[in-house]
C-alpha positions, -999 to +999 in steps of 0.1 A: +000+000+000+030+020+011+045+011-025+017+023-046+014+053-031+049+064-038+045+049-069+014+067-081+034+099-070+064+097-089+039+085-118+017+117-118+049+139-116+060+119-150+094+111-128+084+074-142+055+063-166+029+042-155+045+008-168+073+012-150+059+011-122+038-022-127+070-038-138+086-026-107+056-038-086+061-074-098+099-074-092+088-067-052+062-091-051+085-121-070+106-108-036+074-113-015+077-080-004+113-078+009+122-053-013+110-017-014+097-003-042+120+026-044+147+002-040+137-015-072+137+022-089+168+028-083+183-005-092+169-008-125+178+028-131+150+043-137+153+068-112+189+080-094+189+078-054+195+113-052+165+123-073+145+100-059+156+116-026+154+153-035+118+146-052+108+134-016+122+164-003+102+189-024+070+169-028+065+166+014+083+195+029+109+179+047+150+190+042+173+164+035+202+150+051+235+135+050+239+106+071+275+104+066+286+136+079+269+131+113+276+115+141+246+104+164+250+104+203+246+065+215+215+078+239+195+089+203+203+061+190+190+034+217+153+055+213+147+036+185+155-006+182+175-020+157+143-038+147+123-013+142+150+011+125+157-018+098+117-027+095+111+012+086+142+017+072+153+049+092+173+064+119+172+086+150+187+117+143+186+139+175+161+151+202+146+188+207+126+187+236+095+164+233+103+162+196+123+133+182+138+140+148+143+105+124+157+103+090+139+079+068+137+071+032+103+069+027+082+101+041+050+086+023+056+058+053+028+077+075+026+038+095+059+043+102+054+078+115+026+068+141+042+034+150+074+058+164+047+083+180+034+054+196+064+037+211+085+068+214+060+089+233+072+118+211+063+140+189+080+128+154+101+156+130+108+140+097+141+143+078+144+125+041+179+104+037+185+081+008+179+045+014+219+032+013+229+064+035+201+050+063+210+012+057+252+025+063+241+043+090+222+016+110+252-007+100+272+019+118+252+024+152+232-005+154+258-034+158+238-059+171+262-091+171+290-087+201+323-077+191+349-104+185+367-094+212+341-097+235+331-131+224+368-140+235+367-120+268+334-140+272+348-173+265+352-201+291+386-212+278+398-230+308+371-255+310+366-262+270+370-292+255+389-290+227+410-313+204+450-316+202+474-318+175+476-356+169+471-370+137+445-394+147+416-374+165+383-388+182+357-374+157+328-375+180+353-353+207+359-330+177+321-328+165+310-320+202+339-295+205+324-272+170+288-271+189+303-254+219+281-224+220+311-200+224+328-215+192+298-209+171+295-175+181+332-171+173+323-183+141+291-164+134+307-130+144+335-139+118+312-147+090+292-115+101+323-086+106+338-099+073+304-094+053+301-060+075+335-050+067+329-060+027+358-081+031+364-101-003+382-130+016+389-143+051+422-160+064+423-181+095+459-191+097+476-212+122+511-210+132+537-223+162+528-201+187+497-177+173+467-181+156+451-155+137+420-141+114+430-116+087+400-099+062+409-087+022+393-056+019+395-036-011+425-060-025+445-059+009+451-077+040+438-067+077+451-087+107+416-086+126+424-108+157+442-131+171+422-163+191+432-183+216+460-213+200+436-240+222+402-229+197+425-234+163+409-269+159+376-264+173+369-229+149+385-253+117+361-280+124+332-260+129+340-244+095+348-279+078+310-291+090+295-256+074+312-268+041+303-305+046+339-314+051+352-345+065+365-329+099+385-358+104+404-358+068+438-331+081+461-343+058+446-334+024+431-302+010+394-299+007+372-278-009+334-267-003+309-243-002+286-224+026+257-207+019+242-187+047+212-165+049+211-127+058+186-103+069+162-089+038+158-124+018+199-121+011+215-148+007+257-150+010+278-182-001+317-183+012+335-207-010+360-224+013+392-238+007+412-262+032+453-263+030+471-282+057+503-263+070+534-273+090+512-263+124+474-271+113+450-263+096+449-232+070+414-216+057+406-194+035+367-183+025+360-165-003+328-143-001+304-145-026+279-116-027+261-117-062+236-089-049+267-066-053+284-080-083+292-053-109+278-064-142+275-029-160+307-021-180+307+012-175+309+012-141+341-009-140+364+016-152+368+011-184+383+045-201+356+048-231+375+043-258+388+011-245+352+002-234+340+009-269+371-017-285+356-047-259+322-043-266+326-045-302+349-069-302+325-092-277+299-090-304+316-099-336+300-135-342+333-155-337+374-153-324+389-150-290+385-122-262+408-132-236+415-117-205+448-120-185+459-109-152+473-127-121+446-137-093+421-115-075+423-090-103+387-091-115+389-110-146+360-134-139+341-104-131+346-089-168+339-123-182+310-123-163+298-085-177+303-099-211+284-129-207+254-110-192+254-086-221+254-115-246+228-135-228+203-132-252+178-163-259+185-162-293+220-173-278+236-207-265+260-202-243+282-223-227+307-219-196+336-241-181+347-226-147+365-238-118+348-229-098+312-220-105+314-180-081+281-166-095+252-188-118+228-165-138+196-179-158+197-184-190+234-199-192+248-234-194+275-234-166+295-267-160+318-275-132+351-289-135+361-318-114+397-326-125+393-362-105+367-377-131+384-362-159+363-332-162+387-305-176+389-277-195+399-293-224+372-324-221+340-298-213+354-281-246+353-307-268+318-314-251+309-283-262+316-284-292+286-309-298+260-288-283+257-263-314+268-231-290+271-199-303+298-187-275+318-203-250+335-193-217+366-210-208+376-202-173+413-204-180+433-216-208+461-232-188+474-257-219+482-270-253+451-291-256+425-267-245+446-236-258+445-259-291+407-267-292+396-233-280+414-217-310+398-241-335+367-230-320+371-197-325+383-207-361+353-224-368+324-194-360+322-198-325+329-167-299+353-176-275+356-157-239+386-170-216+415-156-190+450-165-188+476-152-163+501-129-179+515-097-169+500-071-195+483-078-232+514-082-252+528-105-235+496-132-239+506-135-273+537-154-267+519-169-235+500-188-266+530-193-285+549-209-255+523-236-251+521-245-288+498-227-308+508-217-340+516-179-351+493-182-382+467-195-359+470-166-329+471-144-358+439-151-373+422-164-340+422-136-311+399-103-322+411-086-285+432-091-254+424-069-226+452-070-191+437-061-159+445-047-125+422-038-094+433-007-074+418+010-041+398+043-047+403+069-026+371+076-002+356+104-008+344+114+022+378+125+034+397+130+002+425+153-001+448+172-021+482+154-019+519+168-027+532+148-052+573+163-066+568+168-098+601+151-106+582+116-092+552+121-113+573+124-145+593+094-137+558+074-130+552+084-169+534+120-164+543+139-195+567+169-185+548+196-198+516+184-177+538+176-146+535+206-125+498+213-126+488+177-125+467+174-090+463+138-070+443+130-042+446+108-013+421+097+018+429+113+050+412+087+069+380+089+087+351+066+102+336+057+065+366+036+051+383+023+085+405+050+086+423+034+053+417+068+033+399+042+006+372+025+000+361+008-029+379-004-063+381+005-096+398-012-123+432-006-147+428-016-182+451-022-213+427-032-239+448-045-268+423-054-304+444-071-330+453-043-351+464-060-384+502-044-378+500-066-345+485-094-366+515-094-388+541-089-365+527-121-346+537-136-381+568-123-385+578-139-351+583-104-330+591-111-292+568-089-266+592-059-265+582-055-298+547-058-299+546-033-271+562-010-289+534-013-318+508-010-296+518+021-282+524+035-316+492+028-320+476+049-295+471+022-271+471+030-237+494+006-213+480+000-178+500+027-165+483+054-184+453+042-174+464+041-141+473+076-148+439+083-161+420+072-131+448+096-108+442+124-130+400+116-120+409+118-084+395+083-084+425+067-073+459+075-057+495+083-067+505+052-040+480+031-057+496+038-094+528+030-082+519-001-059+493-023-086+509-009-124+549-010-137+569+019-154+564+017-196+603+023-200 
């Protein structure tokens, strides 16, 4: 009821038409209701939060407010619960007398308005706030799992029962040691500050005489705590039984998957991965959030003329677009992007991965299990007999599937697929190395696009910085630009952990096989040359777009220098 009534506003002030909304309507009740409606606006972009918010504003009376440049007393905050501020979506601002003023998202909410009269006692004043300022803001002050640290002080550790380091352990001993209330808490509170934290992976790493937890946040590593040496089996077990592990294998690596369920119908899968070490145990999750998975090109950071060379290249009907970079730089997320452009139903398309991170309707996406035989280069060949029209590879890593992929792309099939090289020019020889012909790279690859992630500086605290001129030109400024070039960095404040960055944004060299490229491949030119060409040929290396994204203020001069390498 709440829904429609916005709805029916933002119709009749033509900020959306009429169809719009009843396609939005039926997105939030497929959600069965979890959703709000202007949620759904926003994320199918037919409306931008801040219009959204500053229509609000206008249409009801009320000013606005930015969440993130205040900073609520604790005895504000505790008039409202934390269920009721995430059920209404909104947050107590401050008090004036009788008079309790809330931000909320939706103004139209007048349930919401009575429901606080009613439990408050107070008048209500009404402020408008967009909906991800409110939802970072009751992230902020309305931490309702304990701290790790006070699970630990908490902790009976004296009288736990908890497992050794022998080889041969009692499994039921073990088992009853992981459902010790305290450990799962531990656990829970792990799971729970990582995702809070946006944490890409989690490392719980045991050595002689410590034991610690360290998150990946924005491509870097944060020691987060240390527990207790006597819970390093107990927390690895408990983990090993959310994956469907067998606790008792320690020997051997395992893999696995845990899928756990959030507040709002969202669901988060960890992928995890097992590796003993000379003193235990090692883990490592990987956090899966497909809610937040980038699919939209242009908001990768893509320069757009290089965005404009991968899109056409993506839809030419057949060849090779590969994408190279080492680990953790976001290439399966710009396979992914391409996929999801392509994924039309005229189309059959087919994907090899290992793993599967994300699986998206409308694709065929097979699993690779190395132990039966299932490889890259056997799923290819299956393929091949399954009339596709493209095919995603999840990593060319030899001769046979480097072979058949090529002969795919050869034969009118579009081929997507990553290998781990340094930059673009060097994948050619990569290919070469492994046994592919020249005649064959030549005519096969349409593009190859190289890949780094880098932090972006927050913007919330971001700050000139004083770079010497002399050390800009020597990262590959030109000269003449030098002196008036400006950089930024984050002085550090309560919105990105004090880190001065939050977020990432990628570095792109996005090389198309110009046909002087083609017939230096031919002639048998080594990388140095082909790099040369390339730049001849106005193609930028990573390090101007590196450059680029400094000269933006999206990034930072330490960033440049720490993810990309000179051109000399």
């Amino acid at each position: 009821m709440q829904s429609s009534r916005l709805g029916d506003i933002l119709v009749r002030n033509n900020l959306i038409t009429g169809e719009e909304l009843l396609g939005a309507l039926e997105e939030q009740k497929k959600s069965g209701g979890q959703l709000r409606l202007g949620t759904i606006l926003v994320k199918q972009t037919l409306i931008s939060e801040q219009e959204l918010t500053s229509f609000l504003s206008k249409q009801y009376g009320v000013p606005t407010v930015d969440l993130s440049r205040m900073d609520i007393e604790p005895s504000i905050i505790k008039t409202i619960h934390a269920n009721v501020a995430q059920k209404y979506q909104l947050v107590p601002v401050s008090r004036n007398g009788s008079t309790l003023v809330v931000a909320v998202s939706d103004p139209s909410n007048l349930f919401a308005i009575e429901d606080l009269k009613f439990m408050t006692g107070s008048k209500i004043e009404v402020l408008v706030a967009s909906e991800s300022d409110i939802k970072l803001a009751i992230d902020k002050y309305y931490d309702q799992s304990a701290s790790l640290a006070d699970i630990i002080y908490d902790m009976d550790i004296e009288n736990m029962e908890v497992v050794g380091d022998e080889d041969e352990v009692d499994v039921k001993i073990l088992e009853r040691a992981t459902e010790e209330a305290p450990v799962v808490r531990m656990v829970n509170a792990i799971l729970h500050d990582a995702i809070k934290k946006k944490a890409s992976d989690i490392h719980i790493e045991p050595y002689e005489k410590y034991f610690r937890v360290r998150y990946r946040i924005d491509g870097v590593l944060y020691e987060t705590m240390k527990p207790p040496m006597k819970l390093k089996n107990a927390i690895t077990s408990r983990l090993k039984i959310m994956a469907e592990l067998d606790i008792a294998e320690r020997r051997l690596p395992q893999d696995g998957r845990i899928k756990i369920k959030l507040g709002g119908g969202k669901d988060m899968d960890f992928r995890v991965s097992v590796l003993p070490t000379l003193f235990g145990e090692k883990v490592c999750l990987r956090l899966l959030d497909k809610s937040n998975l980038q699919l939209d090109m242009t908001k990768l950071g893509y320069e757009p003329e290089a965005l404009a060379h991968f899109k056409r290249e993506i839809h030419k009907p057949f060849g090779m677009v590969l994408v190279t970079g080492p680990t953790g730089s976001g290439k399966t997320v710009s396979l992914y992007s391409a996929i999801s452009e392509l994924n039309k139903t005229s189309e059959n398309i087919c994907t090899a991965e290992d793993p599967v991170e994300f699986n998206f309707a409308g694709i065929n996406q097979v699993q690779m299990h190395e132990d039966i035989g299932l490889n890259f280069a056997s799923a290819l060949r299956s393929f091949l007999r399954q009339d596709p029209d493209i095919i995603m590879i999840g990593e060319i890593r030899d001769f046979e599937t480097a072979e058949i992929a090529v002969k795919a792309a050869l034969t009118g099939h579009l081929v997507l697929s990553t290998l781990h090289t340094n930059d673009a020019p060097s994948t050619i020889n990569r290919l070469l190395n492994m046994g592919v012909e020249p005649f064959l790279v030549a005519s096969a690859v349409n593009l190859i696009t190289a890949q780094r992630l880098a932090r972006r500086v927050c913007q919330d605290c971001k700050e000139i910085e004083d770079v010497p001129v002399q050390a800009l030109i020597n990262a590959g400024v030109e000269s003449e630009r030098a002196s008036s070039f400006i950089c930024y960095r984050g002085k550090g404040c309560s919105s990105c952990n004090s880190t001065g960055y939050r977020g990432r944004v990628g570095f792109y060299q996005v090389m198309p096989m110009l046909d002087q490229i083609r017939e230096l491949v031919l002639s048998g030119a080594n990388t140095s040359e082909i790099k040369r060409e390339t730049i001849r040929s106005g193609i930028k290396t990573m390090r101007q777009s590196a450059l680029t994204k400094l000269e933006e203020g999206i990034t930072s001069f330490e960033e440049v220098l720490r993810v990309t390498v000179s051109d000399d």
